[in-house]
N, CA, C and O atoms as CSV, one atom per row, in Angstrom:
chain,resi,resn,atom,element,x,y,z
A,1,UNK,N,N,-4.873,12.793,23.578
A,1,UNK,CA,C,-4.549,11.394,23.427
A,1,UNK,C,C,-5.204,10.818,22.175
A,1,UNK,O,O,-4.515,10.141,21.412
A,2,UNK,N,N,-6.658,11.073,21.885
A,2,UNK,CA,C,-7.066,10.711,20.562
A,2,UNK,C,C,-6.885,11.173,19.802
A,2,UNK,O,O,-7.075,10.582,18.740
A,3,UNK,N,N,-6.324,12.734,19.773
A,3,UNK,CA,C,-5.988,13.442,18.233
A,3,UNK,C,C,-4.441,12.844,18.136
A,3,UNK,O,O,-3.828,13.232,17.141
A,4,UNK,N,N,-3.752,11.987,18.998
A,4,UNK,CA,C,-2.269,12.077,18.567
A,4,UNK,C,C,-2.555,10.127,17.996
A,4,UNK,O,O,-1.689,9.537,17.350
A,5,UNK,N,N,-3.846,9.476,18.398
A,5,UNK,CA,C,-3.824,8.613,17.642
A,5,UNK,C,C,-4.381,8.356,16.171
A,5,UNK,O,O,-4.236,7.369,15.449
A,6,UNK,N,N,-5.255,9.890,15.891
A,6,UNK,CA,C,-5.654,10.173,14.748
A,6,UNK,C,C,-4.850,10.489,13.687
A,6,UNK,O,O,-5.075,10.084,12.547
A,7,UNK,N,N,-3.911,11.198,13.992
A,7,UNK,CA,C,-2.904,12.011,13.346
A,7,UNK,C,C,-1.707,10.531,13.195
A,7,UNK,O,O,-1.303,10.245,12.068
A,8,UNK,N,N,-1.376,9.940,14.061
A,8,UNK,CA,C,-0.515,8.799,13.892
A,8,UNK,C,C,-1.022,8.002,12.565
A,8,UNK,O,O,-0.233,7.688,11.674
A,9,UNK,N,N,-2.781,7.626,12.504
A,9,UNK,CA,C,-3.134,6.728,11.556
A,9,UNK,C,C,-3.377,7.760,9.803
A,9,UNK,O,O,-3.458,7.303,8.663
A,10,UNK,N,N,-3.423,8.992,10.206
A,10,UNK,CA,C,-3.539,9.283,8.965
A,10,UNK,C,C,-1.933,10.086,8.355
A,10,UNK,O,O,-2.027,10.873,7.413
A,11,UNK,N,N,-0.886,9.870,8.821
A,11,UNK,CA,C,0.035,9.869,8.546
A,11,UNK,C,C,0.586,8.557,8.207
A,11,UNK,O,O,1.613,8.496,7.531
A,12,UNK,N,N,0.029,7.568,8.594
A,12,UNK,CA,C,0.673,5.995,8.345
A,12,UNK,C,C,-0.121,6.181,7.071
A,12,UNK,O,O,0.444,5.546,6.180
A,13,UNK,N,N,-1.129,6.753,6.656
A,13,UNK,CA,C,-2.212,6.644,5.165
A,13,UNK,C,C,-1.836,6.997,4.497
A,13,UNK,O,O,-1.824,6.305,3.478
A,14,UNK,N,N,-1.219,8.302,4.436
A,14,UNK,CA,C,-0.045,9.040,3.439
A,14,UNK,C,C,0.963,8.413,3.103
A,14,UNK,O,O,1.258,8.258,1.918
A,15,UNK,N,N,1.600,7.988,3.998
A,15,UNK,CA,C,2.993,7.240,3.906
A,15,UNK,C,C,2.764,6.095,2.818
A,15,UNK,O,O,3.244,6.316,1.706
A,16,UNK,N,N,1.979,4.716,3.049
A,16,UNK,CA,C,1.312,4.074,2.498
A,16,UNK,C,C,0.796,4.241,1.187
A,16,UNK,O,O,0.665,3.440,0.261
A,17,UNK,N,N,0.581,5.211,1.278
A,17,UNK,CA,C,-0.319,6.150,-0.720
A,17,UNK,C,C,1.168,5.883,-1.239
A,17,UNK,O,O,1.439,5.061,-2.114
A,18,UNK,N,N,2.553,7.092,-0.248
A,18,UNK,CA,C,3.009,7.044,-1.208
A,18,UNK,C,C,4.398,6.001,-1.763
A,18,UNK,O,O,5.119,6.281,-2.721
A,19,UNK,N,N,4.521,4.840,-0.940
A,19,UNK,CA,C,4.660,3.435,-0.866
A,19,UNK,C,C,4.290,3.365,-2.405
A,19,UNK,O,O,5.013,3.660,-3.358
A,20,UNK,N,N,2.830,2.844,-2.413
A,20,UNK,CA,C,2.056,2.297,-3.339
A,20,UNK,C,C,2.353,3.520,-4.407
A,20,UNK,O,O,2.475,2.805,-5.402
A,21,UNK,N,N,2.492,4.437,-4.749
A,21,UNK,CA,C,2.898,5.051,-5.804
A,21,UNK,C,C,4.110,4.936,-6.185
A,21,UNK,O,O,4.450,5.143,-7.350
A,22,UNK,N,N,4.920,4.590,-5.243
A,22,UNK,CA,C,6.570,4.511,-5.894
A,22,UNK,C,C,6.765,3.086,-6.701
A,22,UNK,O,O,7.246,2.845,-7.808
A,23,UNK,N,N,5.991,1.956,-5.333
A,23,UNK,CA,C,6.169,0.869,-5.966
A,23,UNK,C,C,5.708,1.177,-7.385
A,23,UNK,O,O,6.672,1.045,-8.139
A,24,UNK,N,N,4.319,1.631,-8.208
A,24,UNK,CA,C,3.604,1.625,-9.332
A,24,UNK,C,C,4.454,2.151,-10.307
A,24,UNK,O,O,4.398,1.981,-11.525
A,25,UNK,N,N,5.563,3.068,-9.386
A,25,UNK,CA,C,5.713,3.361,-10.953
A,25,UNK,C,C,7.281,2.788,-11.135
A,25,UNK,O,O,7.962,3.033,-12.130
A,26,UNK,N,N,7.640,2.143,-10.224
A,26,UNK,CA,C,8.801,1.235,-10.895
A,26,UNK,C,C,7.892,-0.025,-11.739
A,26,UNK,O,O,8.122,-0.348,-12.905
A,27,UNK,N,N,7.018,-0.524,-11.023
A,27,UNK,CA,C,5.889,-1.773,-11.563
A,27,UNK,C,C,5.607,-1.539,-12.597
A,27,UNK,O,O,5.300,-2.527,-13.264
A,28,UNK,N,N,5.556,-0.373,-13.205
A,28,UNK,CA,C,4.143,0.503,-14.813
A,28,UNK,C,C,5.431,-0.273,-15.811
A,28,UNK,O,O,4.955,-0.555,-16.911
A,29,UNK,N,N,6.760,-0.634,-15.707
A,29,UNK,CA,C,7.501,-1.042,-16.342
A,29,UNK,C,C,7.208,-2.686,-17.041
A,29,UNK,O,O,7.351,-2.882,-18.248
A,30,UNK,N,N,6.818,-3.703,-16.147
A,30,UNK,CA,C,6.787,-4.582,-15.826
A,30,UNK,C,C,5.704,-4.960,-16.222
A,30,UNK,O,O,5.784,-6.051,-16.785
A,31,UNK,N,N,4.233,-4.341,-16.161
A,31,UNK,CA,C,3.135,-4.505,-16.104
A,31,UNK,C,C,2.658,-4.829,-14.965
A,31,UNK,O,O,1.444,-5.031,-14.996
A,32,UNK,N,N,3.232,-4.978,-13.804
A,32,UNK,CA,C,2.748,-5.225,-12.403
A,32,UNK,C,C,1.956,-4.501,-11.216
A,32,UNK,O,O,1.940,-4.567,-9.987
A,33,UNK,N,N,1.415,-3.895,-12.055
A,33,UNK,CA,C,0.445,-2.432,-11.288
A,33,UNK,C,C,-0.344,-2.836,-10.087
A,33,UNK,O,O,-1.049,-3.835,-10.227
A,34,UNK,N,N,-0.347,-2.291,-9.045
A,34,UNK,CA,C,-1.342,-2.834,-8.045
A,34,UNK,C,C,-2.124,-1.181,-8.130
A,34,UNK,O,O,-1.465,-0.144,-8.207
A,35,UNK,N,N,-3.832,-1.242,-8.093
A,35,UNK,CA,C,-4.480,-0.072,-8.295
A,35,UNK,C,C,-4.245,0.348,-6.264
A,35,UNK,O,O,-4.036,-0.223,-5.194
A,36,UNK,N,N,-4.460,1.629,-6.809
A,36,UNK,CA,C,-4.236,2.284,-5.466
A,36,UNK,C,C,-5.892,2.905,-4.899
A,36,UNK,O,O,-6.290,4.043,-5.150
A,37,UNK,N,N,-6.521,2.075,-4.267
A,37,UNK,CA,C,-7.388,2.405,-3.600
A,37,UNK,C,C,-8.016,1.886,-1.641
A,37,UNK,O,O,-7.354,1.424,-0.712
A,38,UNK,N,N,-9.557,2.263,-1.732
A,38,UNK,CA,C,-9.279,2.213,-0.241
A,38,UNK,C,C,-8.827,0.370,0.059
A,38,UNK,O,O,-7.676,0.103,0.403
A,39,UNK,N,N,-9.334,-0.172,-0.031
A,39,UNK,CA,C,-8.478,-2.200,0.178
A,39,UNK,C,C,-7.300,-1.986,-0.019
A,39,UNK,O,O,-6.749,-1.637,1.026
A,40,UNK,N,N,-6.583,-2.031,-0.938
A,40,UNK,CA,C,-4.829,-1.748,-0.932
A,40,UNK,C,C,-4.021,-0.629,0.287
A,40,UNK,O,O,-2.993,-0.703,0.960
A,41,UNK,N,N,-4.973,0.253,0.141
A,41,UNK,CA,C,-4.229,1.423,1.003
A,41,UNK,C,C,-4.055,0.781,2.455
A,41,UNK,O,O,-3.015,0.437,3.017
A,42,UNK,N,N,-5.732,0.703,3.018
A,42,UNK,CA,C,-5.590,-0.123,4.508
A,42,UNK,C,C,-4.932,-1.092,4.684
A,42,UNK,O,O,-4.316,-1.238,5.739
A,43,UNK,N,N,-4.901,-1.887,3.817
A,43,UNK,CA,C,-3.996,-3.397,3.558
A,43,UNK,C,C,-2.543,-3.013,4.060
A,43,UNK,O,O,-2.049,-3.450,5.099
A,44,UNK,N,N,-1.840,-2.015,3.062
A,44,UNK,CA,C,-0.873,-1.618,3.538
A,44,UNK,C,C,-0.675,-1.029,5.023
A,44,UNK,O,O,0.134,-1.409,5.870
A,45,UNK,N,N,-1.743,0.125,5.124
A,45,UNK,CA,C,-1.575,0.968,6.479
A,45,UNK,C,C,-0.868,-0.008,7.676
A,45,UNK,O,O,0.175,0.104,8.320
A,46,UNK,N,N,-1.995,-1.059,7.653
A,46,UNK,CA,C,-2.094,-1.744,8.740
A,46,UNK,C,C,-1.305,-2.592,8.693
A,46,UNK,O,O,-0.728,-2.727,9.771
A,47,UNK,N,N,-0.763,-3.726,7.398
A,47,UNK,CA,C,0.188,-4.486,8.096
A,47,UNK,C,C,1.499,-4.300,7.070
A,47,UNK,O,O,2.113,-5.311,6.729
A,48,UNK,N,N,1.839,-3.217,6.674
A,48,UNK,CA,C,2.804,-2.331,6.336
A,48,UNK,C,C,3.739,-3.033,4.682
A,48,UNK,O,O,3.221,-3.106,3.568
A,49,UNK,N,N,4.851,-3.355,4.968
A,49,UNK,CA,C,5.587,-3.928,3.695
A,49,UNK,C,C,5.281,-5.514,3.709
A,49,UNK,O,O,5.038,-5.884,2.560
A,50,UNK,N,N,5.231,-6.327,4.432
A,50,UNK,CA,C,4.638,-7.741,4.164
A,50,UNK,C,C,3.481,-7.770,3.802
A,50,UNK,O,O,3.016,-8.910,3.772
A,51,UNK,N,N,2.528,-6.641,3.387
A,51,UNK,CA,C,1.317,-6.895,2.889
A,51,UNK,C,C,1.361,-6.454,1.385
A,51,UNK,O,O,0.669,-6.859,0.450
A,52,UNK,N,N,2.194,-5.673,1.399
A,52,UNK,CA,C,2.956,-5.148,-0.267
A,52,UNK,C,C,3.251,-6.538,-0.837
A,52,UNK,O,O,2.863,-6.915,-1.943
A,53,UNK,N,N,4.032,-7.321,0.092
A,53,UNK,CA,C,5.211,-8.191,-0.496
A,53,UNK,C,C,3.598,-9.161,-1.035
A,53,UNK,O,O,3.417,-9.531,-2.195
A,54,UNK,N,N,2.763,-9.366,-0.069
A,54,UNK,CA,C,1.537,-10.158,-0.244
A,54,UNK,C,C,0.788,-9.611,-1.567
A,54,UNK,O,O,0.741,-10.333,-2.563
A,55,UNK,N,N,0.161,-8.232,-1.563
A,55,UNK,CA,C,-0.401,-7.971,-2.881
A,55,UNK,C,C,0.650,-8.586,-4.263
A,55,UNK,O,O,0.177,-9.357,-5.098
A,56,UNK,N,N,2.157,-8.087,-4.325
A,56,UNK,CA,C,2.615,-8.472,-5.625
A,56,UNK,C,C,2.342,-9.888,-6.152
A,56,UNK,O,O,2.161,-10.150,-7.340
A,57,UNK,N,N,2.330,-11.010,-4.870
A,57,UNK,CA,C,2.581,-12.344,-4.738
A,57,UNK,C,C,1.034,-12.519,-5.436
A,57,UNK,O,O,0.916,-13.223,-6.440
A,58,UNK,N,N,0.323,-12.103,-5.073
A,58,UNK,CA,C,-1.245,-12.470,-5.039
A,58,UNK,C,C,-1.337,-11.803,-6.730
A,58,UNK,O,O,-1.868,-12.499,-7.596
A,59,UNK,N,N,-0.751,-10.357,-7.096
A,59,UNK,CA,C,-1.032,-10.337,-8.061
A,59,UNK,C,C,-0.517,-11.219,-9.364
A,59,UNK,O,O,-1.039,-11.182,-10.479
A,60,UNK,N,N,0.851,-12.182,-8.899
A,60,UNK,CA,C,1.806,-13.006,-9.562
A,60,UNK,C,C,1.038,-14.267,-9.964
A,60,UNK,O,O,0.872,-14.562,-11.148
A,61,UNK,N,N,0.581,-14.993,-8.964
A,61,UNK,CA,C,0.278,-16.132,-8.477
A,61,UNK,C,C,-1.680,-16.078,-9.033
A,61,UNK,O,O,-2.033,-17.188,-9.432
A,62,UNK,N,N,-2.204,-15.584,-9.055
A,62,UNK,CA,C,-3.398,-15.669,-8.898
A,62,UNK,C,C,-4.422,-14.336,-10.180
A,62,UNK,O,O,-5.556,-14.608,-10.577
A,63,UNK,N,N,-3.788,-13.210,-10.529
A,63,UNK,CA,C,-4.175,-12.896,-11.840
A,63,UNK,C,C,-3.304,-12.638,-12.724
A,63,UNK,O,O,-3.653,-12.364,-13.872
């Protein structure tokens, strides 16, 4: 029961990496890079594409 909730969260981590890498490299165009580390990654893990949609906004709006 805990290895199938371990394996659930570090497959949502991967997934997430590679989210954040696809977005980057349509973004590397644009200049809209979000860096890919541990804050972004969990950000994503946990509350998935509305937190994407949140980093771009935050990176738009605020630097």
């Amino acid at each position: 029961m805990m290895l199938k909730k371990i394996l659930f969260l570090v497959r949502n981590v991967i997934i997430s990496g590679f989210i954040l890498y696809g977005y980057n490299l349509i973004a590397v165009q644009f200049n809209m890079i979000i860096p890919i580390n541990i804050f972004t990654l969990s950000f994503v893990t946990f509350l998935g594409a509305p937190a994407l949609v949140a980093l771009v906004l935050f990176k738009i709006l605020v630097l």
